[in-house]
N, C-alpha and C positions, 0 to 999 in steps of 0.2 A: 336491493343494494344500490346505492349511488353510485353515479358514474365520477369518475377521478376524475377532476378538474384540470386539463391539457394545460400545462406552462409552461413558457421557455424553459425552467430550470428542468422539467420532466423531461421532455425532450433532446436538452443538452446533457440527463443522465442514462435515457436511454441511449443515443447515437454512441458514449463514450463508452457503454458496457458492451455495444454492437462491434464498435471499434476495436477494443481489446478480443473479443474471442475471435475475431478475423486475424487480427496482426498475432493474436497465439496462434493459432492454426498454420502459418505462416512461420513459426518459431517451433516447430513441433521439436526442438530440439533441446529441450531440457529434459525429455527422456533417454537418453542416450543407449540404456540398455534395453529399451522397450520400444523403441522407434517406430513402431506402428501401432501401439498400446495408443487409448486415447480415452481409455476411461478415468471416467469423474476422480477426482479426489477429496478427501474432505477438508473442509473449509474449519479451523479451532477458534472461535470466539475469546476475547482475551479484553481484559478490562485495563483501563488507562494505567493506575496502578500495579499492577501484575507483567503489564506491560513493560515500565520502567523498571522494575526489579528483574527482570528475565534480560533487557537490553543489557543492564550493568552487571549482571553475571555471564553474560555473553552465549546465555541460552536461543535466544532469538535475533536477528537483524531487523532490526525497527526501520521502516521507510515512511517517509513521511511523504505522500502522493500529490500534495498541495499542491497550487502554484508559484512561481515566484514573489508574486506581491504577496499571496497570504503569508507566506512563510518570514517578510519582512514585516509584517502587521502583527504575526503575535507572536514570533520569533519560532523555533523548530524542538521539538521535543527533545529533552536533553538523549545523548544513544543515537537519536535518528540520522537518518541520511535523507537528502531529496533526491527523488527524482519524480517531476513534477509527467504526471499524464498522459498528458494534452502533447508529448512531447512524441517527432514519431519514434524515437530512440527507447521509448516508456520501456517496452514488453523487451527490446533487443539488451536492453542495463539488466531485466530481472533476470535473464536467461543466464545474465554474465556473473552474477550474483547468486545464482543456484548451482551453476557450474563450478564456483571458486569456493561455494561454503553446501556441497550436498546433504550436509547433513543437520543443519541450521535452519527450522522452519524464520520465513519470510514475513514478520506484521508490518502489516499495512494501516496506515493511521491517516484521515485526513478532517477535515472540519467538523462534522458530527457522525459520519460513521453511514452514510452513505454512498460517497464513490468510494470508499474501500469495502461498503461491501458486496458494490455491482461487481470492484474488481476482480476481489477475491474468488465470485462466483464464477465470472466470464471465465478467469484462467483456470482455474478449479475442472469445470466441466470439460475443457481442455485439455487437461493431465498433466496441469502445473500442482508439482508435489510441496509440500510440506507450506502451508500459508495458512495466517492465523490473521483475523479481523478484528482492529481495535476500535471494538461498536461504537463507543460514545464519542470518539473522536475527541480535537481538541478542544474543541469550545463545550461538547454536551449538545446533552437534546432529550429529544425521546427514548435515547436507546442507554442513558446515563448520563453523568454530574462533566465528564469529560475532562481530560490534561489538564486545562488552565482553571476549571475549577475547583481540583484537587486539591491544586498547590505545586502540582509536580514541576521541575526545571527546563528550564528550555535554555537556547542560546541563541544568538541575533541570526535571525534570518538574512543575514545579507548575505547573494552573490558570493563575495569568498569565501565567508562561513560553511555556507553549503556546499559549496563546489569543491573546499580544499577537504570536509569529511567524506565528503559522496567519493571522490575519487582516490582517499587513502583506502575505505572496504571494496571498492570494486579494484583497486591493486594497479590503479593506473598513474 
């Protein structure tokens, strides 16, 4: 078997999946009636499409994980909210987010279905409840055709865009 080829980008996806199950561990408080429960949850695999259709019947909260500039380069999945990662607020927004819609599984979407799905995992093994991973992300890849080249809607990622959706679902 060949040895995985070390990259920045490996390393800047493992630190960020290291990241999230420290800052959940830390957050162990979206189990409220289980508060020392800390087993695994399962993780729902969810396609770009299926995706949009469960955001606009209000079955799922779609979060778009991006950054801010990816989110102004190909604008934000229509449904979605941001809250970008890299942020240290990342894990303390989904807690506020699970806590205001407990019964609302959480997808996570971002470029091809990679850091949503380290994320998913990190919090996952954590005993972050109900999170579904939109494998293909937006662009596609290996794991599928992906959001933008479905056809599916998006809206401009600009700063206000996001910030005025992101902060009407978390009730701020």
């Amino acid at each position: 078997m060949p040895a995985q080829t070390v990259t920045r980008r490996n390393v800047l996806l493992l630190g960020a999946g290291a990241l999230l199950a420290g800052t959940a561990l830390a957050y162990g408080l979206w189990l409220p009636d289980q508060a020392t429960a800390q087993e695994a949850q399962p993780v729902t695999p969810i396609a770009a499409d299926e995706a949009y259709r469960q955001a606009q019947a209000g079955e799922i909260i779609l979060v778009d994980i991006r950054t801010p500039e990816e989110w102004q380069q190909t604008g934000v999945a229509e449904g979605a909210i941001g809250l970008d990662m890299t942020q240290d607020d990342f894990v303390a927004s989904l807690v506020k987010l699970r806590e205001a819609n407990p019964d609302t599984p959480l997808a996570l979407i971002c470029r091809t279905g990679n850091r949503s799905g380290y994320a998913t995992e990190a919090l996952a093994k954590q005993g972050f409840p109900g999170l579904a991973d939109v494998k293909e992300g937006m662009a596609g890849g290996r794991n599928g055709e992906g959001w933008l080249n479905r056809g599916l809607p998006t809206y401009a990622g600009t700063p206000a865009n996001v910030h005025e959706r992101t902060r009407a679902r978390l009730g701020q």
